[in-house]
Backbone and ligand atoms as CSV (ligand in chain L), in Angstrom:
chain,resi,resn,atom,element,x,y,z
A,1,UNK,N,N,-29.219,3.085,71.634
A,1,UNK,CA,C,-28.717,4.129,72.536
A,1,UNK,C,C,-27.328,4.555,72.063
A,2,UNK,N,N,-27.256,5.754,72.131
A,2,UNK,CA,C,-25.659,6.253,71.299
A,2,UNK,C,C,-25.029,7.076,72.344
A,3,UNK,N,N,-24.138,5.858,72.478
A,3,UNK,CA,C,-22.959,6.335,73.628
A,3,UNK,C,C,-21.615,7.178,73.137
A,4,UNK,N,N,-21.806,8.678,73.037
A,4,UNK,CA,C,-21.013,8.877,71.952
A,4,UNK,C,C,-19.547,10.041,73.119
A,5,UNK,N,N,-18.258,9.545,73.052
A,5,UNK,CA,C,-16.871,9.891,73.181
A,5,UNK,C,C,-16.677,11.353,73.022
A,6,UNK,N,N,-16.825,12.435,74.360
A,6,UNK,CA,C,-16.754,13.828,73.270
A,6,UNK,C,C,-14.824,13.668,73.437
A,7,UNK,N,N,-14.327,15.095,72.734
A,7,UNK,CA,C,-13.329,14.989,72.646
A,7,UNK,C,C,-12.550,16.399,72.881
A,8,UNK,N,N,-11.832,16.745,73.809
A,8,UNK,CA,C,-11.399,18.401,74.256
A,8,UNK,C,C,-9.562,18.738,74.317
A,9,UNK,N,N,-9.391,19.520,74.425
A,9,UNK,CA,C,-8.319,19.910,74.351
A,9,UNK,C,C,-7.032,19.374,75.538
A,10,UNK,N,N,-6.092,19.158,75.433
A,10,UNK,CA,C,-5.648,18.109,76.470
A,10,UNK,C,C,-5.428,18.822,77.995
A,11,UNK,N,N,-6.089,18.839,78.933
A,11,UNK,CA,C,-5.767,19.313,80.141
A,11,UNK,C,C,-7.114,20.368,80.356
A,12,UNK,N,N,-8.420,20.602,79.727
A,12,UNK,CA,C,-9.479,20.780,79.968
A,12,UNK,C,C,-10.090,19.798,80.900
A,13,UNK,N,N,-10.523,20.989,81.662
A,13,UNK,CA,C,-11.619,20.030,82.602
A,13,UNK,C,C,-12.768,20.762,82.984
A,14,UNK,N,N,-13.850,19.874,82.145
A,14,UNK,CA,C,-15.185,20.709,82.248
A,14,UNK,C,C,-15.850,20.436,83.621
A,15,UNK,N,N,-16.883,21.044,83.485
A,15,UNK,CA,C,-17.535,21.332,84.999
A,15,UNK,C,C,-18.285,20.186,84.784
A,16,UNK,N,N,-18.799,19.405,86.464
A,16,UNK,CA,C,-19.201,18.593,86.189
A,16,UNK,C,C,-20.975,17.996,86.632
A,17,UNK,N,N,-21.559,17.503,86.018
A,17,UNK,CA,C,-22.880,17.796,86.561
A,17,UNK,C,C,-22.810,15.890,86.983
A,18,UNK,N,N,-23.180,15.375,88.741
A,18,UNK,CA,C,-23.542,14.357,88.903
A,18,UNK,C,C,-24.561,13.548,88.003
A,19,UNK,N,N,-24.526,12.732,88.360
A,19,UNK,CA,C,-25.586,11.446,87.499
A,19,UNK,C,C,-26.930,11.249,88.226
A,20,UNK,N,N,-27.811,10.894,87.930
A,20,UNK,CA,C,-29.209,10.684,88.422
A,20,UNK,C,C,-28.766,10.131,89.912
A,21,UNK,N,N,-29.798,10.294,90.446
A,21,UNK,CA,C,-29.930,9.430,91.903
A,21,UNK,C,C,-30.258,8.551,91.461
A,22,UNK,N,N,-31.525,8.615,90.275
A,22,UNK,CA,C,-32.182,7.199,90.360
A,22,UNK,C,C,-31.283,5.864,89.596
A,23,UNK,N,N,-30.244,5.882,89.410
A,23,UNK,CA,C,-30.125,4.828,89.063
A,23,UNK,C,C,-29.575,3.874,90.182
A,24,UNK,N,N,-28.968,4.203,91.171
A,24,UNK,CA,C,-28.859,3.867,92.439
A,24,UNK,C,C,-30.117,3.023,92.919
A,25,UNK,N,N,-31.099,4.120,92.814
A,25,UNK,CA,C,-32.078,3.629,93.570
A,25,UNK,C,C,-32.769,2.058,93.064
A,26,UNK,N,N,-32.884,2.278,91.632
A,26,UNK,CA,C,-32.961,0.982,90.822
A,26,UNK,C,C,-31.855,0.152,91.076
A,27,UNK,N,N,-30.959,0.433,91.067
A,27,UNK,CA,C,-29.635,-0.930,90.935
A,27,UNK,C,C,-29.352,-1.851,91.862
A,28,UNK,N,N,-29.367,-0.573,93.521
A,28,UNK,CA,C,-28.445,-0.518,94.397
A,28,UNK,C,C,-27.197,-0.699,94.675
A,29,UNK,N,N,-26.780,-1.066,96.116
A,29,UNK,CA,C,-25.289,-0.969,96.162
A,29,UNK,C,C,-24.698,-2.416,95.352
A,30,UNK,N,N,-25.660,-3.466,95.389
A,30,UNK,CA,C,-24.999,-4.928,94.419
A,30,UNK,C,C,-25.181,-4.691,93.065
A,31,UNK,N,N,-25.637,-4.002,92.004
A,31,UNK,CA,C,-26.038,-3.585,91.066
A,31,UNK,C,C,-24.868,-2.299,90.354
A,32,UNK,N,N,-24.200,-1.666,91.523
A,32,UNK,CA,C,-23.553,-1.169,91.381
A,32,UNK,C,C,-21.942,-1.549,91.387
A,33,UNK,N,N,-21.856,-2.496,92.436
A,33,UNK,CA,C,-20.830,-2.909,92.479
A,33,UNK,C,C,-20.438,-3.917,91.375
A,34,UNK,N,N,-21.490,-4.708,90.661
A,34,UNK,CA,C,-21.746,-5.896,89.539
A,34,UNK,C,C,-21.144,-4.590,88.218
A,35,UNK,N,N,-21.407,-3.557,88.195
A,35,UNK,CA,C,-21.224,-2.817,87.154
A,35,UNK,C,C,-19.481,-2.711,86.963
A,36,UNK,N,N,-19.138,-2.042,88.175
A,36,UNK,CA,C,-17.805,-2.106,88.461
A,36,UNK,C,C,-16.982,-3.416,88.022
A,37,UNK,N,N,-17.445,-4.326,88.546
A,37,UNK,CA,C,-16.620,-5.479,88.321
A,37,UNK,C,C,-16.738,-6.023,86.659
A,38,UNK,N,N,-17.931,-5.599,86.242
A,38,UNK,CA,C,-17.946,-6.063,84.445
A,38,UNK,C,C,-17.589,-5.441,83.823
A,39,UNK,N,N,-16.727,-3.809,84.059
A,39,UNK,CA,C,-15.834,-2.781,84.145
A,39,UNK,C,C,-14.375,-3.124,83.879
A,40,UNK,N,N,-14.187,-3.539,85.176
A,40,UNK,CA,C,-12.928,-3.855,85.588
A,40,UNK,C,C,-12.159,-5.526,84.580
A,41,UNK,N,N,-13.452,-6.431,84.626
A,41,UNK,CA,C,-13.080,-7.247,84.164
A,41,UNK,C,C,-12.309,-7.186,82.003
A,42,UNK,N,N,-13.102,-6.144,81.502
A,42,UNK,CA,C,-13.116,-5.601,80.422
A,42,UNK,C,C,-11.690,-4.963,80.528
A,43,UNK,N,N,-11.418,-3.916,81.631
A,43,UNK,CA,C,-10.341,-3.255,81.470
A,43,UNK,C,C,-8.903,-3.924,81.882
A,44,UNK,N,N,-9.881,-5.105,82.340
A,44,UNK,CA,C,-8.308,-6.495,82.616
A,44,UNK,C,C,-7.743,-7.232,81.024
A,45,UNK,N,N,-8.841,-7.362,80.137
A,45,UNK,CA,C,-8.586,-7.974,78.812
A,45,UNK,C,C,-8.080,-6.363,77.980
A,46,UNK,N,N,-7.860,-4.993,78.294
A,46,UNK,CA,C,-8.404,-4.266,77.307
A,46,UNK,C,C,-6.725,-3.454,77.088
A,47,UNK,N,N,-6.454,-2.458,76.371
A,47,UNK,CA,C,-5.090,-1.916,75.828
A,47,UNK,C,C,-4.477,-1.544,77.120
A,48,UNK,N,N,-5.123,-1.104,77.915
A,48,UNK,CA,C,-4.926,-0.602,79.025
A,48,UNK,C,C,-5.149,-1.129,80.566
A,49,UNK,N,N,-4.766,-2.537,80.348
A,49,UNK,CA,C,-4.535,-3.187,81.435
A,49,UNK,C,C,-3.217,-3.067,82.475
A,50,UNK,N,N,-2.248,-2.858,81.418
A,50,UNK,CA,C,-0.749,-2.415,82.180
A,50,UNK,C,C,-0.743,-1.126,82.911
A,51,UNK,N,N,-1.853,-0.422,83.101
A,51,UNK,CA,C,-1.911,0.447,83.838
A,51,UNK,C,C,-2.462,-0.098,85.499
A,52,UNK,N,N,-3.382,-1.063,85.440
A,52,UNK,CA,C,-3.622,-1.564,86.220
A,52,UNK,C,C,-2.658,-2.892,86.908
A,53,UNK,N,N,-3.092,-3.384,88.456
A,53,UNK,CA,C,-2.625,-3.819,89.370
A,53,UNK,C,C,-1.789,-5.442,88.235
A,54,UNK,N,N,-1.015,-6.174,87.811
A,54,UNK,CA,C,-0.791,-7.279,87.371
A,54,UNK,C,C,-1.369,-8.463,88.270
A,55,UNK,N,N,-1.153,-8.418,89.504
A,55,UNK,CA,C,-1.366,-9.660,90.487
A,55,UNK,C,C,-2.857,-9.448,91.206
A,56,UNK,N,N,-3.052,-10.403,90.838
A,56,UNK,CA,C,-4.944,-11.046,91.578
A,56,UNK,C,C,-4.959,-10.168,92.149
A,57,UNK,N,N,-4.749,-10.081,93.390
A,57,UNK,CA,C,-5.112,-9.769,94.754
A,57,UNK,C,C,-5.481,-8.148,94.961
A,58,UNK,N,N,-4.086,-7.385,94.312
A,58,UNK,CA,C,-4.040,-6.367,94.539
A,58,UNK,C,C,-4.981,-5.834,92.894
A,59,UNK,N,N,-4.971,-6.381,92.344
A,59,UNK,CA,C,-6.102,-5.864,90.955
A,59,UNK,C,C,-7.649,-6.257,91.649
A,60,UNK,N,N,-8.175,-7.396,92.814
A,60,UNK,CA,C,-9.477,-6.809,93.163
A,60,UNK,C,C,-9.217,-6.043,93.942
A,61,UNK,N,N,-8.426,-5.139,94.763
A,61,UNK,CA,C,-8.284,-4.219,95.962
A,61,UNK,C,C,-8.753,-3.054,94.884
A,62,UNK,N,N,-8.045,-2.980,94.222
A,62,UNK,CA,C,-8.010,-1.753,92.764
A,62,UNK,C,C,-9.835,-1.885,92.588
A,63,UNK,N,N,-10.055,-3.104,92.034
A,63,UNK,CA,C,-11.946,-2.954,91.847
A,63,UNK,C,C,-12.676,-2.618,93.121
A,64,UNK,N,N,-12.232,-3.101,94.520
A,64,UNK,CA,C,-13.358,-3.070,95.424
A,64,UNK,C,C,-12.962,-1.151,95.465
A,65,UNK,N,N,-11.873,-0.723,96.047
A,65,UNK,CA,C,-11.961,0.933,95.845
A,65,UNK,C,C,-12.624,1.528,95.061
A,66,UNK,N,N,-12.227,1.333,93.690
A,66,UNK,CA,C,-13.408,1.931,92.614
A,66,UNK,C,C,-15.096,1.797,93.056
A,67,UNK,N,N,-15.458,0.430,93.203
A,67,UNK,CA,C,-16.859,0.470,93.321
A,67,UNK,C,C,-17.309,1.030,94.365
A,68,UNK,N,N,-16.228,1.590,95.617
A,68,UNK,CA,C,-16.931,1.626,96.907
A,68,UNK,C,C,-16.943,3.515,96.706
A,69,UNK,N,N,-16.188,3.693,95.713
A,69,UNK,CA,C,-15.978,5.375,95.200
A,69,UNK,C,C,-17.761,5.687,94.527
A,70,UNK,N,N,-17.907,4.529,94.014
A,70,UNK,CA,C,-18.983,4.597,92.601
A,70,UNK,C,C,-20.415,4.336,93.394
A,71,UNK,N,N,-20.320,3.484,94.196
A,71,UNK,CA,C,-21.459,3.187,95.519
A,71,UNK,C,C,-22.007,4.507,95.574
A,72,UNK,N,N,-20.783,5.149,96.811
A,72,UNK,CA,C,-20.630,6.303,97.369
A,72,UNK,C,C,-21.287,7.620,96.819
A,73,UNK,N,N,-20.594,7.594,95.279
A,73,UNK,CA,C,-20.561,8.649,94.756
A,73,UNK,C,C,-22.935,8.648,93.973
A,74,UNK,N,N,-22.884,7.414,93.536
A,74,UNK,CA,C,-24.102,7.720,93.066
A,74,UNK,C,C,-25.427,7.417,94.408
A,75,UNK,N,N,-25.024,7.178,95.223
A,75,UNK,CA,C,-26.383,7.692,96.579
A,75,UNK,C,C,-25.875,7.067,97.649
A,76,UNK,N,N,-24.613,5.714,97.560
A,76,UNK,CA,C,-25.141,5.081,98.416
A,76,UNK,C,C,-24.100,5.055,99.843
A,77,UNK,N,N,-23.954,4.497,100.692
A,77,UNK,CA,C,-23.135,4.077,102.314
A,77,UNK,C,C,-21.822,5.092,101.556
A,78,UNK,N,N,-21.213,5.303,102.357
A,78,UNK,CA,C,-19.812,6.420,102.506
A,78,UNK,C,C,-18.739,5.221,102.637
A,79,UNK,N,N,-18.231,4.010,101.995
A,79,UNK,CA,C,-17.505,2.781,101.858
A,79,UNK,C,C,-15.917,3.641,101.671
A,80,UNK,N,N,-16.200,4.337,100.400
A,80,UNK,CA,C,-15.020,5.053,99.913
A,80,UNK,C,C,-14.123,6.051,101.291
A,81,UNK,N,N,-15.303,6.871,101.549
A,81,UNK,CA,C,-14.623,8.058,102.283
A,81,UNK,C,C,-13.860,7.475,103.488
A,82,UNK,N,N,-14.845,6.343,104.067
A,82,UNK,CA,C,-13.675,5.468,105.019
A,82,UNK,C,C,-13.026,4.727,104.983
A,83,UNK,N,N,-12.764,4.492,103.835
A,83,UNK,CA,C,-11.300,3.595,103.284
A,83,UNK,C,C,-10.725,3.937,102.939
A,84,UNK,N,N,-10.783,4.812,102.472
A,84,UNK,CA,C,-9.595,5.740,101.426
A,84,UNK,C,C,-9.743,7.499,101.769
A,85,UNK,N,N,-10.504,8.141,102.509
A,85,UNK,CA,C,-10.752,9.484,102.476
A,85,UNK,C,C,-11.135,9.927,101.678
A,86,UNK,N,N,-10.641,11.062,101.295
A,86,UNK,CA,C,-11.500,12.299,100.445
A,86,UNK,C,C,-10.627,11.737,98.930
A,87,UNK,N,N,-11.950,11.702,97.964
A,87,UNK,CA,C,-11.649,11.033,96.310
A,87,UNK,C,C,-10.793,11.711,95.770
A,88,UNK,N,N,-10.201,12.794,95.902
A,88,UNK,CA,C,-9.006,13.851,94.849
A,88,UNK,C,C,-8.942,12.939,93.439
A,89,UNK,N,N,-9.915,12.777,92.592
A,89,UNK,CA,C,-9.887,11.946,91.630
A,89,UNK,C,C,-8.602,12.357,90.898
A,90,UNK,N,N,-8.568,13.285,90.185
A,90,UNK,CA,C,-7.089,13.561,89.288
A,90,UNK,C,C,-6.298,13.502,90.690
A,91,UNK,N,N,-6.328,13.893,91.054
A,91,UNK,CA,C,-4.410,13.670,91.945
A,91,UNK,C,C,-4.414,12.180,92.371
A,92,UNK,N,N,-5.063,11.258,92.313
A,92,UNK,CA,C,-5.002,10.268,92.616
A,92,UNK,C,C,-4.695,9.349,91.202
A,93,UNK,N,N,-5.211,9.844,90.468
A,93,UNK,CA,C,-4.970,8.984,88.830
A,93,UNK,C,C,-3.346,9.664,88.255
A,94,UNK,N,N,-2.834,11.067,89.084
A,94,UNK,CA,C,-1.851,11.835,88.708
A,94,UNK,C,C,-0.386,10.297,89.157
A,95,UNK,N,N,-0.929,9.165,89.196
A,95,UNK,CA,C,0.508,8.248,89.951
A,95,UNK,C,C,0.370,7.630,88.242
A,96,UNK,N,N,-0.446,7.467,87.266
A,96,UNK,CA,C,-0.577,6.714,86.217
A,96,UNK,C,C,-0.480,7.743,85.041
A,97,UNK,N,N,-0.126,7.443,84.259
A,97,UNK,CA,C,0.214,7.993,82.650
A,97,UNK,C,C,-1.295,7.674,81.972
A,98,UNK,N,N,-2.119,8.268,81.996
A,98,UNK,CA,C,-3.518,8.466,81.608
A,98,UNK,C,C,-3.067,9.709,80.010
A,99,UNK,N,N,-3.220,9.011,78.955
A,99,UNK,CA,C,-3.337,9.404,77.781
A,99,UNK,C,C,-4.556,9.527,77.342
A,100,UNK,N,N,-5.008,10.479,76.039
A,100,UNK,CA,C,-6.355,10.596,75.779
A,100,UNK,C,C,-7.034,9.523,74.879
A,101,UNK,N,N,-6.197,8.809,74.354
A,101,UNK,CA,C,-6.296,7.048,74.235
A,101,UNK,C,C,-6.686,6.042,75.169
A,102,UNK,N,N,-6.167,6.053,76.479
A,102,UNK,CA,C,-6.099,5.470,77.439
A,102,UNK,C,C,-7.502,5.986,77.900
A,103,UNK,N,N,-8.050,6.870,78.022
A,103,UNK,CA,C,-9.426,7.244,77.985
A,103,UNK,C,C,-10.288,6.874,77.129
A,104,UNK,N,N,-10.116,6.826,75.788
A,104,UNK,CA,C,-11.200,5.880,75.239
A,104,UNK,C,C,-11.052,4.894,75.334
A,105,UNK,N,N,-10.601,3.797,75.371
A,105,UNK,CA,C,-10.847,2.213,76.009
A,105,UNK,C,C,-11.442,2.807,76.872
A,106,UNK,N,N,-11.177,3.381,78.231
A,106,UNK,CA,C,-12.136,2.894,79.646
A,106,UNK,C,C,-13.053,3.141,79.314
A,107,UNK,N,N,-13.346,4.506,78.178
A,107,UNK,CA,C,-14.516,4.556,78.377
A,107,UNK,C,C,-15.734,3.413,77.312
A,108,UNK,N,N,-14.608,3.048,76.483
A,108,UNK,CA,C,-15.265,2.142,75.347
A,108,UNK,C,C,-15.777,1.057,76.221
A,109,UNK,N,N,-14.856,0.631,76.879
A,109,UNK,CA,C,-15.339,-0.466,78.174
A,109,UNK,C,C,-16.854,-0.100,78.606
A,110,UNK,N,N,-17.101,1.006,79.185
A,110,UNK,CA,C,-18.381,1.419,79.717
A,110,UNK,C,C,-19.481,1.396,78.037
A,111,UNK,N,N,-19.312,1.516,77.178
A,111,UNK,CA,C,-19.544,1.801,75.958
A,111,UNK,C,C,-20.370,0.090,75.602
A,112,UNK,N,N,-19.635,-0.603,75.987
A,112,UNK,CA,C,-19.755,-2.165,75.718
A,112,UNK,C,C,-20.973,-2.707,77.051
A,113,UNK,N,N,-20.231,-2.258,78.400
A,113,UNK,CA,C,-21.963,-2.755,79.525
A,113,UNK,C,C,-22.982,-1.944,79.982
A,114,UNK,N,N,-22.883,-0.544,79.293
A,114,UNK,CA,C,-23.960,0.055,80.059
A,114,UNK,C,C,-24.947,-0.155,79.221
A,115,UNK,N,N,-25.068,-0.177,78.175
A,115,UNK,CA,C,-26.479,-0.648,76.952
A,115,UNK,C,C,-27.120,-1.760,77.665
A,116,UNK,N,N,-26.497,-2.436,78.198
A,116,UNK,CA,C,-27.253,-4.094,78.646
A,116,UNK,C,C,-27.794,-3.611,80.388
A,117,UNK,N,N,-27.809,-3.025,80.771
A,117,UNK,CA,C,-28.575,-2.448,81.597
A,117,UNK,C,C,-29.869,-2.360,82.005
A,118,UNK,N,N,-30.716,-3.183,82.194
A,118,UNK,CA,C,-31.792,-3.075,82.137
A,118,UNK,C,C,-32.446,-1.737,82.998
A,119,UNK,N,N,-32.627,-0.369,82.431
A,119,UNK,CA,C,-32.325,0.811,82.479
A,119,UNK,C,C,-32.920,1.955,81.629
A,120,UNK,N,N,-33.881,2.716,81.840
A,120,UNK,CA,C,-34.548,4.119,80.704
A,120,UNK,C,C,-33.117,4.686,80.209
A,121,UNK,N,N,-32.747,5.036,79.007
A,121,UNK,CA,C,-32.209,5.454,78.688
A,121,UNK,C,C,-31.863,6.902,78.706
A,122,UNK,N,N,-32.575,7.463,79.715
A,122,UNK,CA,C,-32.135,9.201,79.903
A,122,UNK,C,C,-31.323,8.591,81.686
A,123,UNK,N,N,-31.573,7.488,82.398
A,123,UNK,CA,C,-30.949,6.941,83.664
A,123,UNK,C,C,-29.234,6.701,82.897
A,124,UNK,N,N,-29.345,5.999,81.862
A,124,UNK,CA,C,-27.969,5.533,81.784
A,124,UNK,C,C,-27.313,6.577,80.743
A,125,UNK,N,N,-28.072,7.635,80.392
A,125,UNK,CA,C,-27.234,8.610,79.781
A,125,UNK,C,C,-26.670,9.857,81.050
A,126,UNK,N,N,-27.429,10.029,81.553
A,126,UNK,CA,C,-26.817,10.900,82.896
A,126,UNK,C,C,-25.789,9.862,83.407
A,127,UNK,N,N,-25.660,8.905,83.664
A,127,UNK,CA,C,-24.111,8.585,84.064
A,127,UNK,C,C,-23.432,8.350,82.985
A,128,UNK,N,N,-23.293,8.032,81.753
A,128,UNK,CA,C,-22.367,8.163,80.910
A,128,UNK,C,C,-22.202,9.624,80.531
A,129,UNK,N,N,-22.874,10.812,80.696
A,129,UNK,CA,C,-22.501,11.889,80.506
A,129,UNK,C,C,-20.995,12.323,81.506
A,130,UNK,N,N,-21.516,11.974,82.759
A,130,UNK,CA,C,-20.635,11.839,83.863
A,130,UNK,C,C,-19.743,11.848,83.686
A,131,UNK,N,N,-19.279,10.256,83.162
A,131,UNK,CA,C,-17.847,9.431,83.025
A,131,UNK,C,C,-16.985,10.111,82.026
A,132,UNK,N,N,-17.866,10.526,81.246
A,132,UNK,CA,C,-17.413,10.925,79.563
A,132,UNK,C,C,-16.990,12.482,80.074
A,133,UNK,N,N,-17.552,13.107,81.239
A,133,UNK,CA,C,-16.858,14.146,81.461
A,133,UNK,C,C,-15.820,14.305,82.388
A,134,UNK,N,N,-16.031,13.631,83.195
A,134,UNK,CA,C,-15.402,13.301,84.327
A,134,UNK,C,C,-14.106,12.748,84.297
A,135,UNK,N,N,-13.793,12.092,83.604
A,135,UNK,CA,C,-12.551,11.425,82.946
A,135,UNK,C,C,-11.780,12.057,82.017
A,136,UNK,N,N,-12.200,12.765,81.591
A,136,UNK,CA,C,-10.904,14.182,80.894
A,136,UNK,C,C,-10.272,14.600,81.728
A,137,UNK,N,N,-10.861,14.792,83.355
A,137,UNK,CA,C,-9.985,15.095,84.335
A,137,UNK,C,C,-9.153,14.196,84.264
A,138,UNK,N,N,-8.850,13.424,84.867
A,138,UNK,CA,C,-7.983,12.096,84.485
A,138,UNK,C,C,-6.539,12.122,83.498
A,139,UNK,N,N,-7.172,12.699,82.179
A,139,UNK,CA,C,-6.294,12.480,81.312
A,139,UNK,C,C,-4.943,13.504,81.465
A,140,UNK,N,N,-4.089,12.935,81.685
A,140,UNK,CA,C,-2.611,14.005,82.540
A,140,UNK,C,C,-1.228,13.594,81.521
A,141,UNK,N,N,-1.698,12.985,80.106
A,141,UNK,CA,C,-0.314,12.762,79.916
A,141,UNK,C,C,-0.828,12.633,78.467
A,142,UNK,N,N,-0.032,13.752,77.772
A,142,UNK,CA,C,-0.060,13.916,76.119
A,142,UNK,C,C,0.222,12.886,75.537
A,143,UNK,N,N,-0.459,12.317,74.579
A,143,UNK,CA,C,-0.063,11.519,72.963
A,143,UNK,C,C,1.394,11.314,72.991
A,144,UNK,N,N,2.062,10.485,72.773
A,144,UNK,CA,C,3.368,10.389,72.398
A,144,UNK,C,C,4.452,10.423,73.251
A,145,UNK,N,N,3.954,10.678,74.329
A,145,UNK,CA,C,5.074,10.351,75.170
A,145,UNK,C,C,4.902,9.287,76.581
A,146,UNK,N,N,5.629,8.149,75.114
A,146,UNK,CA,C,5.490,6.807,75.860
A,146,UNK,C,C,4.807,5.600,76.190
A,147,UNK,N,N,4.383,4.893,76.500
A,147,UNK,CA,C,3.493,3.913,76.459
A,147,UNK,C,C,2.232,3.569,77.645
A,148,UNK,N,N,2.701,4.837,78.585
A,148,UNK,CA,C,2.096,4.824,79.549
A,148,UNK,C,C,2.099,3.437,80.934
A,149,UNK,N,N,3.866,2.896,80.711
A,149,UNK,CA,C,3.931,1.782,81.585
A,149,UNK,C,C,3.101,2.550,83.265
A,150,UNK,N,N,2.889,1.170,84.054
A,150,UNK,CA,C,2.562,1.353,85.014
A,150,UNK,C,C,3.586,1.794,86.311
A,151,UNK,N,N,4.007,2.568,86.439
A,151,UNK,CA,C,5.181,2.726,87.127
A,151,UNK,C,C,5.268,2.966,88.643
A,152,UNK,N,N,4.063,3.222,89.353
A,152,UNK,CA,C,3.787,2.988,90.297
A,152,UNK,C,C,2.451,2.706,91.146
A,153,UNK,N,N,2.689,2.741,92.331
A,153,UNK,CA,C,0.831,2.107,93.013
A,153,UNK,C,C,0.518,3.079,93.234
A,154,UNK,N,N,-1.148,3.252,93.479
A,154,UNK,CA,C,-1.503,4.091,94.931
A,154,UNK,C,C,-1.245,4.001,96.418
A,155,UNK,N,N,-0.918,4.945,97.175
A,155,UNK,CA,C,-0.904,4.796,98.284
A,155,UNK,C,C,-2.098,4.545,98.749
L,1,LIG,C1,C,-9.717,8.440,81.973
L,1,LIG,C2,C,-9.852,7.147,82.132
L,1,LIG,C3,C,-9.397,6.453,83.389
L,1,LIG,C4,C,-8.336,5.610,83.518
L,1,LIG,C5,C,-7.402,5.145,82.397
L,1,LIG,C6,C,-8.273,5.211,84.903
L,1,LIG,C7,C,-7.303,4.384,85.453
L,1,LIG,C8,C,-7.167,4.097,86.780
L,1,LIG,C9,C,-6.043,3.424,87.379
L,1,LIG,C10,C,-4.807,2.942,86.632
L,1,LIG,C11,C,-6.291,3.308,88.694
L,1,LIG,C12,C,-5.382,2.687,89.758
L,1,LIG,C13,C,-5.645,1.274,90.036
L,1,LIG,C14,C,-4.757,0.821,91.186
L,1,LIG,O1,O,-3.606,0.487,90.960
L,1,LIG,O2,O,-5.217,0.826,92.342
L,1,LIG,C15,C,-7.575,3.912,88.942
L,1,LIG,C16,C,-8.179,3.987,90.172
L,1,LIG,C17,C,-9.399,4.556,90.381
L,1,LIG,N1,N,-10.183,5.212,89.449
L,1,LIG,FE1,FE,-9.740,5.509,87.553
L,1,LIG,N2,N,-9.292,5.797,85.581
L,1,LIG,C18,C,-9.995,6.595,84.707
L,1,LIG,C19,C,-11.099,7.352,84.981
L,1,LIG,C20,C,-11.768,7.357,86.176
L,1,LIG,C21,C,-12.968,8.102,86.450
L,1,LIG,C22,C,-13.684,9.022,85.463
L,1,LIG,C23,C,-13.307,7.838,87.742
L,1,LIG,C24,C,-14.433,8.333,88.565
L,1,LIG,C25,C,-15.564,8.755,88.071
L,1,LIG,C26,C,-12.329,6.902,88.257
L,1,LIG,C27,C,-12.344,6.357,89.515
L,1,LIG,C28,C,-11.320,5.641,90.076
L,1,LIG,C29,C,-11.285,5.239,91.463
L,1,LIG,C30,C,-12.354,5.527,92.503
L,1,LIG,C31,C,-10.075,4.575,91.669
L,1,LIG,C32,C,-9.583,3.965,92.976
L,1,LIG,C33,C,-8.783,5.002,93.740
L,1,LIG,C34,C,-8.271,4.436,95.041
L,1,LIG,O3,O,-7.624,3.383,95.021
L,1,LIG,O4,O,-8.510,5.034,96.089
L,1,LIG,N3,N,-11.417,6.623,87.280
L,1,LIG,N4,N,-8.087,4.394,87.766
């Protein structure tokens, strides 16, 4: 399966087409949340960990939000919208120095567990199409300026 990185101009943001229902329906909400966390755990060892939470506690608060976004977002319970409200994905990633580097790790991360998926491969290419598009939104801070320390939380 070829999980392949496209690559756009910095501050493009293409339109975005959701991911299958069905992989939800196969996974569910523990299947989904297991994804997240073998995610998260990757992006705890990966270049771009200093973007994320340093201390236990508040780095799973950081995973349970994400997965309850990712639940949410591919079929399932509304976890996100009542914990956190409405997703404003870029204005919410706009608190972190997201480089177009800093985008390939996360997404290399996804690159590394979605193959092991026990999963048709047109299921796990509609959500990596997703991510791979979806995450250019994200990217808010040019090449070269800086290292992208973590400089503050989410509210
Ligand atoms: C471009 C690559 C990306 C990077 C480097 C990145 C990085 C981050 C960081 C640093 C946080 C904050 C963690 C914290 O301190 O709480 C975060 C939160 C989050 N990210 Fe991303 N992210 C990326 C792409 C995405 C994409 C494409 C999505 C959705 C499809 C997404 C969904 C989320 C969600 C739901 C949260 C939690 C927001 C909340 O706390 O309410 N991220 N991300």
């Amino acid at each position: 399966m070829e999980l392949k990185i496209v690559e756009a101009p910095f501050g493009f943001r293409p339109r975005i087409v959701m991911p299958s229902p069905e992989i939800y329906k196969r996974i569910g909400e523990e299947g989904v949340r297991k994804l997240i966390h073998d995610h998260y755990a990757l992006l705890r060892k990966s270049e771009i960990n200093h973007l994320f939470p340093q201390d236990d506690k508040a780095f799973e608060q950081a995973e349970k939000n994400s997965a309850d976004f990712f639940v949410q977002m591919l079929g399932g319970p509304q976890h996100y919208f009542k914990n956190r409200g409405r997703p404003m994905m870029a204005k919410r990633h706009a608190a972190f120095k997201i480089q177009p580097g800093s985008r390939r790790i996360w997404l290399r991360c996804y690159q590394e567990i979605l193959p092991k998926l026990d999963l048709p491969e047109d299921i796990v290419l509609s959500f990596w199409d997703y991510l791979n598009l979806f995450s250019l939104w994200m990217v808010n801070t040019q090449e070269n300026s800086g290292n992208g320390t973590r400089e503050t939380t989410l509210a």
